[in-house]
C-alpha positions in Angstrom: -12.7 25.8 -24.4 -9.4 26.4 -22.1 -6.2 24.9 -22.7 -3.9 25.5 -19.3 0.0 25.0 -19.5 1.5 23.3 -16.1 4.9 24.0 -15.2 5.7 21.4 -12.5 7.6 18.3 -11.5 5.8 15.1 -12.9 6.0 11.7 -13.3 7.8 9.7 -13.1 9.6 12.3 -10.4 8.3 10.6 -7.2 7.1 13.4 -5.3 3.8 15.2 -3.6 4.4 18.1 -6.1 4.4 15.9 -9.3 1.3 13.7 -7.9 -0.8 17.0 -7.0 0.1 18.5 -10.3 -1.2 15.5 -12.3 -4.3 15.0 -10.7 -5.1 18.5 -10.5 -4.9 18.6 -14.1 -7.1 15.2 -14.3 -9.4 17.4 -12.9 -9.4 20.1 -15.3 -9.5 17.9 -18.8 -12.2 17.6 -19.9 -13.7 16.8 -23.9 -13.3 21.0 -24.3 -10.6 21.8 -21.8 -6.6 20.5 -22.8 -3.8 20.5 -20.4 -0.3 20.7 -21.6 3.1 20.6 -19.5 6.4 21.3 -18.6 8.2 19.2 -16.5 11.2 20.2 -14.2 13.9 18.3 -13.7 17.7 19.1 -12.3 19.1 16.9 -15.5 18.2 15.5 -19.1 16.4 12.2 -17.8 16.8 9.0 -19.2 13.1 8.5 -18.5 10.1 10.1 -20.6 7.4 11.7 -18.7 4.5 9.4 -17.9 1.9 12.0 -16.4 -1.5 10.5 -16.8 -3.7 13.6 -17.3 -0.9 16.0 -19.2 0.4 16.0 -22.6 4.2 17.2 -21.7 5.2 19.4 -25.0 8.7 20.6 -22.9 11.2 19.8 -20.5 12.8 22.7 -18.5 16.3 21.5 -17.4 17.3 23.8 -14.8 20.3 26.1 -15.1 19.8 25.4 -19.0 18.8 29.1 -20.5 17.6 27.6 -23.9 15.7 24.9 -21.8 14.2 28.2 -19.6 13.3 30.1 -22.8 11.8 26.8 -24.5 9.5 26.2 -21.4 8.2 29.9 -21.2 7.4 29.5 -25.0 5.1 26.4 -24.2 3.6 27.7 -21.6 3.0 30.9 -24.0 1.1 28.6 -26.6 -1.4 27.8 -23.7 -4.8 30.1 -22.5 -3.6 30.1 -18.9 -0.4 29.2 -17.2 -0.7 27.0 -13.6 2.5 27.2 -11.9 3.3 24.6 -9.1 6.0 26.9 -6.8 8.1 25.2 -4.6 11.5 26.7 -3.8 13.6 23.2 -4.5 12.2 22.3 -7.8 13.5 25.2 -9.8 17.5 26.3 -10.3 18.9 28.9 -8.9 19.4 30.1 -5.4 16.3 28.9 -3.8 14.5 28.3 -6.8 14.5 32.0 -8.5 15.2 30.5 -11.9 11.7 30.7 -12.4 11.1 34.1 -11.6 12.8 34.4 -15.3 10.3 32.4 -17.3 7.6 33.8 -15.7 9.0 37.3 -17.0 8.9 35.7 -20.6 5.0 34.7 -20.3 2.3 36.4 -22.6 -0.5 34.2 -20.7 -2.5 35.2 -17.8 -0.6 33.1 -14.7 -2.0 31.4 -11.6 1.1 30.3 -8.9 -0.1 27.5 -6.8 2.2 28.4 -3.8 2.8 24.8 -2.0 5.2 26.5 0.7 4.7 29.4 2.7 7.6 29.7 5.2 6.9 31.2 8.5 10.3 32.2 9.1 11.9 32.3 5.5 15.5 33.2 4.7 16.0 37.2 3.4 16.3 35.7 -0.1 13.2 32.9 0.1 11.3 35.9 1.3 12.1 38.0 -1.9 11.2 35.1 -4.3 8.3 34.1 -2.9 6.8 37.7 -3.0 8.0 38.2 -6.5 6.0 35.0 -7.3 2.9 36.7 -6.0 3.5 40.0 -7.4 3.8 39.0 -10.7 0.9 36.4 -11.0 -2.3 37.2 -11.5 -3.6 35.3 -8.8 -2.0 32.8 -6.4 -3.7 29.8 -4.6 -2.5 28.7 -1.4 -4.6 25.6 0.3 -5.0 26.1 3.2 -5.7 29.6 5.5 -2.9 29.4 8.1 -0.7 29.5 4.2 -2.8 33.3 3.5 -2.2 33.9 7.3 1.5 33.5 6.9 1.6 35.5 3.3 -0.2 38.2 4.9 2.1 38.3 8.3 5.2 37.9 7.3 5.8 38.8 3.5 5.4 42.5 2.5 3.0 41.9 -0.8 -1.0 42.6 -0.7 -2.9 39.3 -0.5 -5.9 40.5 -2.8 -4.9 38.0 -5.5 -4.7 35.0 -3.2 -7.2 32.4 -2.9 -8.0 29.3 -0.8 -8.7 26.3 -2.4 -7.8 23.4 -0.4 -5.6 20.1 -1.4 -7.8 18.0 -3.7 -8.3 14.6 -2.5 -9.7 11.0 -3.9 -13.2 10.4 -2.8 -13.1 8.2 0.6 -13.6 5.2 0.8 -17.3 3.7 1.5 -17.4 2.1 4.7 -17.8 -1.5 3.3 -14.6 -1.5 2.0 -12.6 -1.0 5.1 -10.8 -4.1 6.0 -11.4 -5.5 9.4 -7.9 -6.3 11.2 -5.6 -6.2 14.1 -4.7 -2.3 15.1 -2.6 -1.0 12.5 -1.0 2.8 12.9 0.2 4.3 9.4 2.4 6.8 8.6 3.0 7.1 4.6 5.0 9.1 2.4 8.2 9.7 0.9 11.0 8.9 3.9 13.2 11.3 4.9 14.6 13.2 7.9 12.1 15.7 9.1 9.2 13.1 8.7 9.3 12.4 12.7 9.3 8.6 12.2 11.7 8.1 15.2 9.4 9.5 17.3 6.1 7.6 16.1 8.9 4.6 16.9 9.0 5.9 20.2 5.1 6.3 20.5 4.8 2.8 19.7 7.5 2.1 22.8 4.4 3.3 24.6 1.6 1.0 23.6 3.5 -2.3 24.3 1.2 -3.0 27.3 -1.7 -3.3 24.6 -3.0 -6.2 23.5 -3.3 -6.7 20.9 -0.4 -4.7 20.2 -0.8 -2.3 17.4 1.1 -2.7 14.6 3.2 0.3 13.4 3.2 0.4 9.5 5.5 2.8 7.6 4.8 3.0 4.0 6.6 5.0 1.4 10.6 4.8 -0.5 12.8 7.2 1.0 12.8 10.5 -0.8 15.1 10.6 -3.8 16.9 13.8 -2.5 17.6 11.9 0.5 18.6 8.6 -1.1 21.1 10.6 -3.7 22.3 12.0 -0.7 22.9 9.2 1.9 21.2 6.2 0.3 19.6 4.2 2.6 21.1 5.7 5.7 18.2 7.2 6.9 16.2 3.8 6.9 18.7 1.8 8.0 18.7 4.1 11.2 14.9 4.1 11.4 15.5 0.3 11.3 18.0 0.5 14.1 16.2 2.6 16.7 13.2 -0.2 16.1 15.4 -2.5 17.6 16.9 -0.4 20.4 13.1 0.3 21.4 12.2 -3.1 21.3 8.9 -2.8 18.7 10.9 -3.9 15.7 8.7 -7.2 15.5 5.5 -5.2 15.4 6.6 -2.5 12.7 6.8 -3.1 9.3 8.7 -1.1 6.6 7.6 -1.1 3.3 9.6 0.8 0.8 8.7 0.7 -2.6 6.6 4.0 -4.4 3.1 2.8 -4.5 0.6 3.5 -6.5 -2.7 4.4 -5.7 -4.6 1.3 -6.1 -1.4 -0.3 -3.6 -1.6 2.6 -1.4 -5.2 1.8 -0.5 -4.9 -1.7 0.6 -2.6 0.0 3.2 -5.3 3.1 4.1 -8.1 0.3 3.9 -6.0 -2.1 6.9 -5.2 1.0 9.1 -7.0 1.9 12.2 -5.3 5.7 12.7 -3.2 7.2 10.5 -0.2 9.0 12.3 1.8 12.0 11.4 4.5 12.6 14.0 6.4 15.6 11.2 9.1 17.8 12.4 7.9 20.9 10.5 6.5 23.3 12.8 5.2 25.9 9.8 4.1 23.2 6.9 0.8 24.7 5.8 0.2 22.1 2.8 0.1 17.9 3.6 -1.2 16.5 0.5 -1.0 13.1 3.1 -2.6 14.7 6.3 -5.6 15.3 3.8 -5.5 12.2 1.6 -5.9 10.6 5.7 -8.7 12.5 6.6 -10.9 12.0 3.6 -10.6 8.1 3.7 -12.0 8.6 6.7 -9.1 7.2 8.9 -8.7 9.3 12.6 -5.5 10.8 12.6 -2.9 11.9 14.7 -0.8 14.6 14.3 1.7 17.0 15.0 0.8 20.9 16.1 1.8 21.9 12.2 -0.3 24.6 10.9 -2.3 22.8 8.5 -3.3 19.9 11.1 -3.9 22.2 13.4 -6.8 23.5 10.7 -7.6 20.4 9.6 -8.3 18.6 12.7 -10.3 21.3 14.5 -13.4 20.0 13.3 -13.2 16.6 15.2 -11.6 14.5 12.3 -7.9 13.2 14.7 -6.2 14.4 17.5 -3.1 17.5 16.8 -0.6 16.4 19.7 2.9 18.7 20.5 6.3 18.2 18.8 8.9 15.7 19.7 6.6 13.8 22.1 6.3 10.3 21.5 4.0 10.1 25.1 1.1 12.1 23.8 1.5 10.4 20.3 0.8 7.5 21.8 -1.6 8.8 24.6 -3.4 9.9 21.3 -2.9 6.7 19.7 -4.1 4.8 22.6 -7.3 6.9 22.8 -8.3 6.0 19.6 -7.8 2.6 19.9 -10.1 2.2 23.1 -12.5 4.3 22.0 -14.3 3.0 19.0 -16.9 5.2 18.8 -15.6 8.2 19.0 -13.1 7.0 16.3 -16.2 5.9 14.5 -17.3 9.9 14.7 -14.1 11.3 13.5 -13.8 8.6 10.5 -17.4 10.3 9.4 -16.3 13.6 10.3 -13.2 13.4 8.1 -15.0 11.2 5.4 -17.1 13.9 5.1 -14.8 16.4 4.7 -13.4 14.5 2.0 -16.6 14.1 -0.4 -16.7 18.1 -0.6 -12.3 19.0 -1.1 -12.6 15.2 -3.6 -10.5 16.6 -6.9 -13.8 17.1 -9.0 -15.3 19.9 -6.9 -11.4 21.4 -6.7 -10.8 20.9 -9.9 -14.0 23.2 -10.6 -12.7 26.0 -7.7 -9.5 26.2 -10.1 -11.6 26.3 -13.3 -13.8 29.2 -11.8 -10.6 30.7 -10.5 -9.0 31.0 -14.6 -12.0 32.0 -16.0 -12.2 35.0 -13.4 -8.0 35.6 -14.2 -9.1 35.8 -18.0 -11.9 38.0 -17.8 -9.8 40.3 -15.8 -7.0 40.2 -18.3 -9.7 40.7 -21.2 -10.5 44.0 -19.6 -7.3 45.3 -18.9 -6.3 44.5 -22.5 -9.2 46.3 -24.0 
């Protein structure tokens, strides 16, 4: 019997970290194994925590030092702390707030290290590899992420471990729905995502017929709406009608859940992912894609670029909307070769679906334990 203590965002946060954190620890529970949590916020909330698969015991309200010392003491009442580290969930300059509580655990701790910058500030550098120093073992899911760790940050990697991003099993080929082209990018919406380039792409395939449809799924980011609102969409919107493809994209923008979600993933014919981010080594979306066995398109980031090698989509340059849609087009005429890459990826998916990760992370804390066992005795 294991009882692990999460310190993450959750929901209701609507994000990729609060999602992965959940599931992950759906994963884990089982009838001997308990998961407890602590969620992060930047304020008190006027909304309780609704995680499905973690009983929240704390709230750690950053820049609050009682909050901080309440959350480490949670966490210490658990067999193994799971810490979900991205720089902007936590307080302080770029997130080192949390290089405090972890100074205050008494619990073996495994850092699950969701960004690995390439080409991090001085000070992102010198929290990130205090996060690995001081964990007992830190899981990164992907290998360009332990490529970057061990090239650019001066720690030892011998605690590090690939798992990959757990995904939902695919779905069985019967239950695809049989329609018109449809390209879908999903996601929280926000500048970085690339959108007005996959706009762009669709410029491109106007000579098609039928014409594909370009669906964009997902609310804007909450960062990004606190920020500027709707701006960001409301552009999006705009350049749609300066290209002309405005009556063949759709905009949906509510935060969907997963059964919602699917209908979307079950109508699409290639999923595209036209990101900014040259050094993102974790896309909780780009592997959701693959496993439902959708052919995707993709930027050269580094975790498409390891994803995709083994035939599941296309990875195309940055910024350029011809070879997304060259890509795009490709897939469109070419139904079975799509037809190979959908297997490809749907395979994929049935051996990274959450159960078997789930069990890669529980082999993972019993090793941690039995090392901290010895050390203790």
């Amino acid at each position: 019997m294991a009882t692990y203590g999460f310190l993450s965002s959750m929901p209701p946060t609507k994000c990729g970290l609060a999602t992965f954190a959940d599931a992950l620890a759906g994963s884990l529970a089982t009838p001997e194994d308990t998961v407890i949590g602590v969620r992060v916020i930047d304020s008190y909330p006027d909304d309780a925590a609704t995680a499905a698969n973690i009983d929240v015991v704390a709230t750690l309200v950053n820049g609050d030092r009682g909050a901080l010392e309440a959350a480490a003491e949670a966490l210490n009442r658990s067999d193994i702390a799971v810490i979900q580290h991205e720089y902007g969930i936590y307080g302080g300059r770029d997130g080192d707030e949390v290089l405090d509580l972890i100074d205050m655990l008494r619990v073996p701790l495994i850092a699950v290290l969701h960004t690995v910058l390439d080409n991090p500030t001085p000070h992102q550098k010198v929290v990130l590899e205090e996060v690995v120093r001081r964990a007992d073992l830190c899981v990164v899911m992907s290998r360009a992420g332990l490529d970057v760790l061990r090239d650019t940050y001066d720690i030892s990697v011998d605690n590090v471990l690939v798992i990959p991003h757990g995904v939902t099993p695919p779905l069985a080929e019967t239950q695809r729905i049989a329609t018109a082209p449809v390209v879908l990018t999903w996601g929280l919406i926000g500048p970085g995502k690339g959108i007005e380039r996959g706009l762009r792409a669709m410029a491109h395939l106007r000579d098609m017929h039928p014409r594909p449809t370009y669906r964009v799924v997902g609310q804007t980011h909450p960062k990004v709406f606190a920020r500027e609102g709707e701006a960001y969409r409301t552009r999006l919107l705009e350049t749609a009608y300066r290209l002309g493809v405005n009556d063949n994209t759709e905009f949906y923008g509510e935060y969907l859940d997963r059964d919602a979600l699917e209908q979307h993933i079950r109508a699409a014919s290639v999923v595209l992912l036209p990101y900014d981010s040259t050094s993102q080594i974790t896309s909780g979306v780009l592997a959701e894609a693959v496993a439902s066995g959708i052919p995707v398109v993709a930027t050269n980031f580094p975790h498409a670029a390891e994803l995709l090698a083994g035939g599941a989509g296309i990875v195309v340059p940055h910024a350029d909307p011809s070879a997304m849609a060259r890509a795009v087009r490709w897939i469109l005429t070419h139904p079975d070769e799509a037809a190979v890459m959908s297997d490809i990826g749907s395979a994929w998916g049935r051996e990274a679906g959450w159960p078997a990760v789930g069990e890669r992370y529980r082999e993972a804390a019993r090793g941690v334990a039995a090392k901290t066992a010895r050390a203790a005795a």
